[in-house]
Structures are given as C-alpha cells and as structure tokens.
C-alpha positions as YAML, in Angstrom:
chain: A
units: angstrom
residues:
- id: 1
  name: UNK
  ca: [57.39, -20.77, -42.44]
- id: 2
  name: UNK
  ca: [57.29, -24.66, -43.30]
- id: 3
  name: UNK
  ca: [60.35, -24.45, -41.09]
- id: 4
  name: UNK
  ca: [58.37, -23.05, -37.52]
- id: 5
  name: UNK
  ca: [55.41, -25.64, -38.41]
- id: 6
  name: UNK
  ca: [58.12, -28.29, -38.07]
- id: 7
  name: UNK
  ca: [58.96, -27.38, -35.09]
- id: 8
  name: UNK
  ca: [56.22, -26.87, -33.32]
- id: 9
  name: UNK
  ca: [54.65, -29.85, -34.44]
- id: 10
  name: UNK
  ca: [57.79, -31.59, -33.15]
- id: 11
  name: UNK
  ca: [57.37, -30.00, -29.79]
- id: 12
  name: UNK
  ca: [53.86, -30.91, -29.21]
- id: 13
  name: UNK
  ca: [54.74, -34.35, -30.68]
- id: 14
  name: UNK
  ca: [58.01, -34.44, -27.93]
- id: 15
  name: UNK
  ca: [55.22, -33.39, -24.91]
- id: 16
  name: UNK
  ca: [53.54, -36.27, -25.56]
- id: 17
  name: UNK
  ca: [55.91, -38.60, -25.51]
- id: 18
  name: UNK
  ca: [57.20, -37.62, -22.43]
- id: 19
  name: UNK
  ca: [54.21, -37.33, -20.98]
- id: 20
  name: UNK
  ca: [53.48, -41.02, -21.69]
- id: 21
  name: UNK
  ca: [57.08, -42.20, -20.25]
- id: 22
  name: UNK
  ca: [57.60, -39.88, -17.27]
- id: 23
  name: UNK
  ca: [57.02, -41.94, -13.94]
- id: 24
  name: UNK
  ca: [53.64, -41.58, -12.64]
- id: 25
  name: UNK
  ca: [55.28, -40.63, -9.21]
- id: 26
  name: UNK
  ca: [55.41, -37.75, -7.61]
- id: 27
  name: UNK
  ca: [57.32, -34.94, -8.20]
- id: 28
  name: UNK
  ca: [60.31, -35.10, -6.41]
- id: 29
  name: UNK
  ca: [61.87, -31.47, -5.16]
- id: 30
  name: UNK
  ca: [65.17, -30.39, -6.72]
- id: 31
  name: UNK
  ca: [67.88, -31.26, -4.70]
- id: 32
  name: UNK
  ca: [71.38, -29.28, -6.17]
- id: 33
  name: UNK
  ca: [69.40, -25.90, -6.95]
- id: 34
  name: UNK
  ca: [70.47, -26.39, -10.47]
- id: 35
  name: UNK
  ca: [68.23, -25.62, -14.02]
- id: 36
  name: UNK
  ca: [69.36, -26.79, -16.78]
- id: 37
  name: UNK
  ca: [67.28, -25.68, -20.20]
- id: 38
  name: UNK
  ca: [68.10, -26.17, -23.90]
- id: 39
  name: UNK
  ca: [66.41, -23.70, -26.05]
- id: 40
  name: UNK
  ca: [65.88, -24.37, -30.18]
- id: 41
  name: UNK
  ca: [63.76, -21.36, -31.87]
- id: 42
  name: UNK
  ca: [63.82, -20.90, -35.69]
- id: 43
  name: UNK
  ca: [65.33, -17.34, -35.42]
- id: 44
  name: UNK
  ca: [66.96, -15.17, -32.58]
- id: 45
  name: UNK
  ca: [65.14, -12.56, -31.83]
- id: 46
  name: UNK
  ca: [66.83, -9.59, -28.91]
- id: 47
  name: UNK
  ca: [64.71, -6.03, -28.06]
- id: 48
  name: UNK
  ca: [63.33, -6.40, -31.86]
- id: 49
  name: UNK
  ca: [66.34, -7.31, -34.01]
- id: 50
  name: UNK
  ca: [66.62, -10.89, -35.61]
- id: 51
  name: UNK
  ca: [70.43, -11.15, -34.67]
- id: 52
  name: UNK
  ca: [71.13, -13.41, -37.54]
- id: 53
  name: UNK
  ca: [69.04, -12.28, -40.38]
- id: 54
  name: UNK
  ca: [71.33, -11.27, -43.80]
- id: 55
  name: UNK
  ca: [68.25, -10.78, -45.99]
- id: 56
  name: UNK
  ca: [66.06, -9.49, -43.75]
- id: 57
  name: UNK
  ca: [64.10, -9.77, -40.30]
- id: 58
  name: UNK
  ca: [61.95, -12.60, -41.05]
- id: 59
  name: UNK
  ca: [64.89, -15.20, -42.29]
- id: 60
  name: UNK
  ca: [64.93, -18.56, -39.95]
- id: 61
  name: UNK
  ca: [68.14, -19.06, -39.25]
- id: 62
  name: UNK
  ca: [67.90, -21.46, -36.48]
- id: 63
  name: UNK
  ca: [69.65, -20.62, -32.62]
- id: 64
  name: UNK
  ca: [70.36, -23.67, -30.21]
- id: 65
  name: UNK
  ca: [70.51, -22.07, -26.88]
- id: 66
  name: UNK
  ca: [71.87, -24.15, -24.03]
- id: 67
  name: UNK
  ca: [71.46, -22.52, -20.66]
- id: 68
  name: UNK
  ca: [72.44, -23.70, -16.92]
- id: 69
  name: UNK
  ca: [71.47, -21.77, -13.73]
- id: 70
  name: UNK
  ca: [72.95, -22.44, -10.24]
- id: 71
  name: UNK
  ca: [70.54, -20.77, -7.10]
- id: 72
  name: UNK
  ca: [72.22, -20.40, -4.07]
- id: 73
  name: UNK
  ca: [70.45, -22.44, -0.93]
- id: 74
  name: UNK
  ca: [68.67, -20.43, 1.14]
- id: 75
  name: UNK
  ca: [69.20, -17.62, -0.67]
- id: 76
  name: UNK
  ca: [67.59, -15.41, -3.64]
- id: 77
  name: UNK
  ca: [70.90, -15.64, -5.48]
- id: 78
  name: UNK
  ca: [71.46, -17.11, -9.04]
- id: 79
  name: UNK
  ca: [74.67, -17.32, -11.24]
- id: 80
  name: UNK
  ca: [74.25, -18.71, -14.58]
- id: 81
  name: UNK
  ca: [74.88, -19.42, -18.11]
- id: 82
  name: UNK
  ca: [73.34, -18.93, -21.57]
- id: 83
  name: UNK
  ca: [74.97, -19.08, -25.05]
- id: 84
  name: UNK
  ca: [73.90, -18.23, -28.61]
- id: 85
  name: UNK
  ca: [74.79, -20.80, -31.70]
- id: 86
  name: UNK
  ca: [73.12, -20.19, -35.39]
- id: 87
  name: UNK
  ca: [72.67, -23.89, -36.57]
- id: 88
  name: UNK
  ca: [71.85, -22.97, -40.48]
- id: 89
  name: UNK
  ca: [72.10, -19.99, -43.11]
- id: 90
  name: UNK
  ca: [75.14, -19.21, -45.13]
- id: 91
  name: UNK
  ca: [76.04, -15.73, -42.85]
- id: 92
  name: UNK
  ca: [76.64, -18.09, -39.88]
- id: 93
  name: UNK
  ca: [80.65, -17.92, -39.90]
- id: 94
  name: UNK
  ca: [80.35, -14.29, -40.80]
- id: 95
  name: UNK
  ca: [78.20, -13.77, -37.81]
- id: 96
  name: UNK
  ca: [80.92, -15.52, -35.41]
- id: 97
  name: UNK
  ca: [83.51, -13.54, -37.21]
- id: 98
  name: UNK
  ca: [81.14, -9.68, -36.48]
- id: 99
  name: UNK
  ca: [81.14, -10.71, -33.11]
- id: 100
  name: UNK
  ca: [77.50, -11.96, -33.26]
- id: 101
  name: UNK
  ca: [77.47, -15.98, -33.15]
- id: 102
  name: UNK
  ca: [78.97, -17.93, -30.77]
- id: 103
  name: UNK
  ca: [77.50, -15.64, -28.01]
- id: 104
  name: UNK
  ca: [78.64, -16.68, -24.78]
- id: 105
  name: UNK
  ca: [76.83, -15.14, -21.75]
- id: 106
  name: UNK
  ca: [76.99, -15.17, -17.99]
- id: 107
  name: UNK
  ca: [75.09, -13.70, -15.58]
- id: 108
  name: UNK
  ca: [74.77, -12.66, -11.60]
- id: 109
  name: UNK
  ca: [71.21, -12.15, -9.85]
- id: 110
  name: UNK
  ca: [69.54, -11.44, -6.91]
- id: 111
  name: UNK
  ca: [65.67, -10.31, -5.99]
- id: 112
  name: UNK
  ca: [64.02, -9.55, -2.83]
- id: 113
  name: UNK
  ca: [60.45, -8.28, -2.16]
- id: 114
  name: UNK
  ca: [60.38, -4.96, -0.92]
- id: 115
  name: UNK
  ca: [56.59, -4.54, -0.29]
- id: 116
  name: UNK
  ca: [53.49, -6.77, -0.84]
- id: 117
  name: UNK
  ca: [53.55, -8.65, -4.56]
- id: 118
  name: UNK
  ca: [56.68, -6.42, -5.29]
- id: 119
  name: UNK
  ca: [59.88, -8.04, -6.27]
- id: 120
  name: UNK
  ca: [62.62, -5.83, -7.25]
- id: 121
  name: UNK
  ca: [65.57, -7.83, -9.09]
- id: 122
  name: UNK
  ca: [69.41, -6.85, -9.89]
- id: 123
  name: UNK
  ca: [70.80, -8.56, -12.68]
- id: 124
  name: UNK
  ca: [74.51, -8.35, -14.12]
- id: 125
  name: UNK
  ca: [74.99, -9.80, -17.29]
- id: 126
  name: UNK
  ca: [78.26, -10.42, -19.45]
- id: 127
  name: UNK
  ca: [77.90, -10.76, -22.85]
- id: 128
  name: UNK
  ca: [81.20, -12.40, -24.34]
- id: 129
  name: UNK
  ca: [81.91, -13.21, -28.26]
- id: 130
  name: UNK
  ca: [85.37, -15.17, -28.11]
- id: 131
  name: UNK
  ca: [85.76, -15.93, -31.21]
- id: 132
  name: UNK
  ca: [85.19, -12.29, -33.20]
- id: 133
  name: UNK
  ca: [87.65, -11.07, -35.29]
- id: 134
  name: UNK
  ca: [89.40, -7.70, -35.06]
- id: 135
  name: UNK
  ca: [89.14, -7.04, -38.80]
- id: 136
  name: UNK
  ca: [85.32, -7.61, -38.88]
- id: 137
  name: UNK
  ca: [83.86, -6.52, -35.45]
- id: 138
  name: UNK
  ca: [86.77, -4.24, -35.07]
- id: 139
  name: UNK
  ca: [88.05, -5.75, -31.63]
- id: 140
  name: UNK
  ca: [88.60, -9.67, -30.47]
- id: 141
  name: UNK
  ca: [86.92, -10.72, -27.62]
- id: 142
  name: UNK
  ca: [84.38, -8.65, -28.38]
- id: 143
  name: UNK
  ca: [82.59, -7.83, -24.55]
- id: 144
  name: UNK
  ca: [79.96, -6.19, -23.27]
- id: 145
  name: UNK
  ca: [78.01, -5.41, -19.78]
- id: 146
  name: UNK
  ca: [74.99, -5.06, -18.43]
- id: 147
  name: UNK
  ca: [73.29, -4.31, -15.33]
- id: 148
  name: UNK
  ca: [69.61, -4.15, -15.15]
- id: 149
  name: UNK
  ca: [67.12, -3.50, -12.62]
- id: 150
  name: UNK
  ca: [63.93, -4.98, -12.82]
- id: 151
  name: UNK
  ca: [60.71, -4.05, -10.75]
- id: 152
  name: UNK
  ca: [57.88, -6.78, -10.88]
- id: 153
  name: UNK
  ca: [54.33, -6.32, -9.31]
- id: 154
  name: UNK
  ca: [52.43, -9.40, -9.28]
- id: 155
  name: UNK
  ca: [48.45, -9.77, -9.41]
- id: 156
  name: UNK
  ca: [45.74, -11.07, -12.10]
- id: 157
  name: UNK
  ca: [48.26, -9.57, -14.63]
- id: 158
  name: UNK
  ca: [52.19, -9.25, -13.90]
- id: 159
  name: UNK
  ca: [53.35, -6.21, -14.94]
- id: 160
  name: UNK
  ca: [57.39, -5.61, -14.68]
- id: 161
  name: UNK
  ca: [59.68, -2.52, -15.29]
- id: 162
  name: UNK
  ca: [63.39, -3.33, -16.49]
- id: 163
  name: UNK
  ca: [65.90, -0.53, -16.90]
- id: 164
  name: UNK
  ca: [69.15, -1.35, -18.10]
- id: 165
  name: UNK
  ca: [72.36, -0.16, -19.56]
- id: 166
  name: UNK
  ca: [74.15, -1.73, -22.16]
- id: 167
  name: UNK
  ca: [77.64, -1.15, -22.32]
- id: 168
  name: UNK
  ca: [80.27, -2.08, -24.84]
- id: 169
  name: UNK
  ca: [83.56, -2.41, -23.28]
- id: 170
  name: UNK
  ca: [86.21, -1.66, -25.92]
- id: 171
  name: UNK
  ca: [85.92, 1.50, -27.67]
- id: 172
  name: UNK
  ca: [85.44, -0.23, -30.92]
- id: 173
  name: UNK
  ca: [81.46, -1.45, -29.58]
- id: 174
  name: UNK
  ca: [80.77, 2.20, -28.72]
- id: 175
  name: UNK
  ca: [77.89, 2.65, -31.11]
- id: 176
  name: UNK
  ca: [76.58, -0.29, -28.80]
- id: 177
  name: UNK
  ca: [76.25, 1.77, -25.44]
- id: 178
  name: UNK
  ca: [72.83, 2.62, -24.59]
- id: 179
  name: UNK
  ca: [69.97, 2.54, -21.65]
- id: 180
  name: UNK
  ca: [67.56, 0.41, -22.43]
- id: 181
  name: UNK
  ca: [63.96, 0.62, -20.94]
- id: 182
  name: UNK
  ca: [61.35, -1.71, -21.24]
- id: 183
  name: UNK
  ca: [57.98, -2.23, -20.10]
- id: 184
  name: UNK
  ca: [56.51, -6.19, -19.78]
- id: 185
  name: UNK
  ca: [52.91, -7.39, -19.23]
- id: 186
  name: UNK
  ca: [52.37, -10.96, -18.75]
- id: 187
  name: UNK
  ca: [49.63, -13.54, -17.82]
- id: 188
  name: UNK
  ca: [49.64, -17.14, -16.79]
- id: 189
  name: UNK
  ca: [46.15, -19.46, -17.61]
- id: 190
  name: UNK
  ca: [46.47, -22.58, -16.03]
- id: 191
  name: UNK
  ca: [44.71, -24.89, -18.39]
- id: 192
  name: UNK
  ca: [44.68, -28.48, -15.69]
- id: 193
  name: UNK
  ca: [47.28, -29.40, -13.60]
- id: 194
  name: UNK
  ca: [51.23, -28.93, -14.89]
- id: 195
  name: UNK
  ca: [50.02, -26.96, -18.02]
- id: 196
  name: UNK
  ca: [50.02, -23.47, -18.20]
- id: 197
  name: UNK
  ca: [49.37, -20.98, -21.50]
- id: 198
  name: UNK
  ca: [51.66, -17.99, -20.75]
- id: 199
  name: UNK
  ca: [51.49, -15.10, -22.72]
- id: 200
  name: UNK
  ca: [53.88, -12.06, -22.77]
- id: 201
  name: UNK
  ca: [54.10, -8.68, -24.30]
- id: 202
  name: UNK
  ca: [56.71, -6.11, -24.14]
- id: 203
  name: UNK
  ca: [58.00, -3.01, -25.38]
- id: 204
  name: UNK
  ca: [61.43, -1.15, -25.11]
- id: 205
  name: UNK
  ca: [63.06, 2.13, -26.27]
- id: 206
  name: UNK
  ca: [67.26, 2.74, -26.38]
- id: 207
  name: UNK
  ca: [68.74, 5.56, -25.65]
- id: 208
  name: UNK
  ca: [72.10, 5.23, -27.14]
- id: 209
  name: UNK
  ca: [75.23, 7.22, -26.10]
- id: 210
  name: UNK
  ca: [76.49, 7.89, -29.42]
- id: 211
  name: UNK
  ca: [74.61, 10.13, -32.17]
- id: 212
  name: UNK
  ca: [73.49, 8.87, -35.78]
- id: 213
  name: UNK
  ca: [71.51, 5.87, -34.37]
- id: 214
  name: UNK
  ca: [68.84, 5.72, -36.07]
- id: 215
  name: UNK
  ca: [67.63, 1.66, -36.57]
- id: 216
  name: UNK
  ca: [66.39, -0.75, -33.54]
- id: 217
  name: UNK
  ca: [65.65, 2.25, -31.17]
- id: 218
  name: UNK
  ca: [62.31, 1.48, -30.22]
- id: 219
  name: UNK
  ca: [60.95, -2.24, -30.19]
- id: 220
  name: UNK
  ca: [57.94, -4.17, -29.58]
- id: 221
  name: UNK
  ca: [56.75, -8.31, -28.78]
- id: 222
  name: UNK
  ca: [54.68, -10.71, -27.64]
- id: 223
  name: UNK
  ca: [55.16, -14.34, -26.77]
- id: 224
  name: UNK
  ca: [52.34, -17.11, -26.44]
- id: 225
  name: UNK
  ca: [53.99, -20.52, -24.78]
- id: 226
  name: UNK
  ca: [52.78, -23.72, -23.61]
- id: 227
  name: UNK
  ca: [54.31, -24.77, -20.35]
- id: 228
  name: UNK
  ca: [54.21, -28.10, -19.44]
- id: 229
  name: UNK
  ca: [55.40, -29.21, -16.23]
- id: 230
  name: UNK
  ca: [55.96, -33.02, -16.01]
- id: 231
  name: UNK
  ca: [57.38, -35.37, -13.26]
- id: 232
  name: UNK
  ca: [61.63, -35.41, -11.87]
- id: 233
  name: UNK
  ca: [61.58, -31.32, -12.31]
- id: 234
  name: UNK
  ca: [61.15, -31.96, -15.87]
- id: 235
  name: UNK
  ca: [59.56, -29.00, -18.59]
- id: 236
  name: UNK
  ca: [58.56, -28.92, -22.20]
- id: 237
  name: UNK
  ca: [57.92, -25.11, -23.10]
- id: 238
  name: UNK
  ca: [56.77, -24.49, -27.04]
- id: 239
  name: UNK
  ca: [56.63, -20.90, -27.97]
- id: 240
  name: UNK
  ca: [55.87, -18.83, -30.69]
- id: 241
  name: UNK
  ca: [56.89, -15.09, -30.91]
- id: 242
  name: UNK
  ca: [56.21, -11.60, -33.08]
- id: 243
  name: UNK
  ca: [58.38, -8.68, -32.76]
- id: 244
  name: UNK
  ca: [58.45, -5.31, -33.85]
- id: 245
  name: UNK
  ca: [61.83, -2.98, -34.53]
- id: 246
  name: UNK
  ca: [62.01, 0.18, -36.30]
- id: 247
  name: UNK
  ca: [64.28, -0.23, -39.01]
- id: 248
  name: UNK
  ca: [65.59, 3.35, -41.06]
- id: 249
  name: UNK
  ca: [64.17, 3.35, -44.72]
- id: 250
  name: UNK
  ca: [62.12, 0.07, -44.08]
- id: 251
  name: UNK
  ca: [58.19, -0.65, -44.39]
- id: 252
  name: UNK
  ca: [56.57, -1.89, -41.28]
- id: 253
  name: UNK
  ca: [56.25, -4.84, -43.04]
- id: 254
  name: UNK
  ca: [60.37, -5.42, -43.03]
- id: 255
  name: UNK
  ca: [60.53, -4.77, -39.55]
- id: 256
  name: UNK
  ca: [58.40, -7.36, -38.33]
- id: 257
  name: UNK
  ca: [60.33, -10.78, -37.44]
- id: 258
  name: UNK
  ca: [59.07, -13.98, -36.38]
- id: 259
  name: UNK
  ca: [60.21, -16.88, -34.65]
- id: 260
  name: UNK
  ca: [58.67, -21.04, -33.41]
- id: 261
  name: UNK
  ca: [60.87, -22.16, -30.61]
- id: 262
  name: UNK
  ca: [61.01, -25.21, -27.66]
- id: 263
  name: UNK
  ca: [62.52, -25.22, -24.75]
- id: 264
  name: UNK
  ca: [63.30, -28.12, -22.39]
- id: 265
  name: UNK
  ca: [64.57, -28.38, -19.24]
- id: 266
  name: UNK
  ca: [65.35, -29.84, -15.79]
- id: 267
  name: UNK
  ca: [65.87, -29.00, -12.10]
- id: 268
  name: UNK
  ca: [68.05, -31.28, -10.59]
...
C-alpha cells in the first residue's frame, strides 16, 4: 500500500510541476493525429485478474505501459499500440516465460454514430507474447485475437455495451477462448477548466469455449481518475482502481485487487 501512496503522491506532485512550466499559450491543435501515452500503475489489472500476482490478487507488482495511437485524417480510423512490462516482483521472468509479460499488443478501430448520442465502435485487437516459451506456456509466440464491438450512448451518464471474443490462436491457449461481455457506466465532472474527475464502473461475464473453467468468469471495477489537460496537447491522468474476480475456493476478500496508476501523454 506504501507503494500506491508513492505514486500518487508523485503524480499529483508531477501535475504541478507541469502545470507551473507549460507555456501560458494557447493550446495549439494536434497536427500528425498521433497520441502518445505512458502508463505506470502499481499492478495490472484485465476483466478482474491481477495478471502478475504470484501470491495473490492484491500483490503490486508494478506495469509500465507505453502506448502510441495513429488516427487517420478525416477519418474515424485508429491503428495503434500498447504493451505490458512488470517492472518489480521475483515472478517477472516467469511471467515472460508463461506467456504473460512482455505483452505486446496492436490494435485496428473504427466508430461511427448510427443515431443521436449513439456511437457504435469495431475494434480488432492482437495480443502478441514474443518471448513465451513452449515448455511453460506450451506454445512460442504465444497469440491471441480479438474483435469487439462496442455500443456507447452518451448523456448525463455514458453508458457503453462491449461484446467481444477472445480467441487463442494455437491450440495450446484453448482454455483461453471465450466471449466476453461487459457492461460500462461512466461519468465526467468537470471541476474548472482542463480538469476533469472521471469515474468508471464496469462489469463483465466469460463465456469460455472449453469446460472446467471455473476462476475469473465473472468480474467487476471501478476507476476514479483525475484528468488534467494542460497546454501543447499535453495530459497528466492519476487513477486509482478496485476490482472484483471470482476466484474457485477463495474468500471475497482474495478476490479483490487493487491498483494506483499515472498516465501521461501527448497529441502531437
């Protein structure tokens, strides 16, 4: 816990700072229709599961998540990046090795309104561990992909619909194949100009492919983040997140995890 206090302490700490050095010009508008976002939370937490727990779902083992996102001009296409690095705990080569570190993802998507405050989004996701072992996670290369659909209806309250299907692609990642539905509610306070208090809650349920699944069917979250919008396309975004995973012949307690994070980013 002294470990997520750190960090957000750090965070607000690093929102000053660049509050007090950012230009006092105007924002200027992105001009390459890139993002680019660095993520560091003190665990990594995915539809429940802390992906690189060994003792358990609250252990803080850190993730440094760079991401970079390309949107086409003129269009509502985006092609982008996102990868998955444990910086501390003793399991992190074993992770790599189970084809669950080093995550290397890319993704494809496109939304459109179809009616009033409506946005439906497709989203194709690859999910690539290049460094897995055969011995461990029973293939190399581990791979898997996803395509989602995603139905958003925006008011006082954003309420979204995702349904998706997760699909290992070598037969030794079967027990990985599901559909995966999830409902998401979230809310935006603006608190003055540039800073925002978002708060998001979701909840999801698997439907795997394969029989004798019993752990990490259903899940459960919610997010609270600070969003802090600052001159040059620049963002400061500290978070802090609960989730919820059912967990076979675990307490509720035990199936709780918990996770301070910061992102920051630019659009260029």
């Amino acid at each position: 816990m002294k470990l997520v206090f750190r960090l957000l302490g750090l965070s607000i700490a690093l929102v000053g700072v660049l509050v007090s050095v950012a230009p006092a010009a105007a924002q200027e508008e992105p001009s390459l229709g890139l993002s680019a976002d660095v993520g560091l939370s003190t665990a990594y937490l995915f539809r429940g599961l802390n992906v690189f727990q060994k003792d358990g779902q609250m252990d803080q083992h850190m993730l440094l998540a760079p991401s970079l996102t390309y949107s086409v001009a003129g269009t509502a296409f985006q092609v982008g990046y996102w990868g998955a690095f444990q910086l501390n705990g003793d399991n992190a080569s074993v992770n790599v090795d189970a084809g669950l570190g080093a995550e290397q993802d890319i993704f494809l998507a496109y939304s459109h309104a179809i009616a009033e405050n409506l946005t439906l989004a497709e989203t194709l996701t690859f999910y690539y561990y290049p460094l897995a072992k055969e011995d461990i996670a029973g293939t190399d290369h581990a791979l898997f992909v996803e395509p989602m659909l995603s139905l958003t209806w925006a008011s006082v309250v954003d309420v979204s619909m995702r349904i998706a299907y997760m699909h290992g692609v070598q037969d030794a990642l079967k027990m990985g194949r599901y559909t995966y539905l999830s409902p998401t509610v979230s809310k935006t306070i603006e608190v003055s100009s540039g800073i925002g208090i978002v708060g998001t809650g979701f909840a999801g349920y698997k439907l795997f492919n394969e029989d004798g699944v019993e752990s990490n069917v259903w899940d459960a979250g919610a997010t609270i983040a600070v969003a802090v919008d600052l001159p040059a396309g620049l963002y400061v975004k500290p978070s802090v997140s609960l989730v919820w995973t059912n967990l076979e012949s675990k307490d509720v307690g035990e199936e709780l995890g918990f996770c301070g994070a910061v992102n920051v980013g630019m659009a260029l």
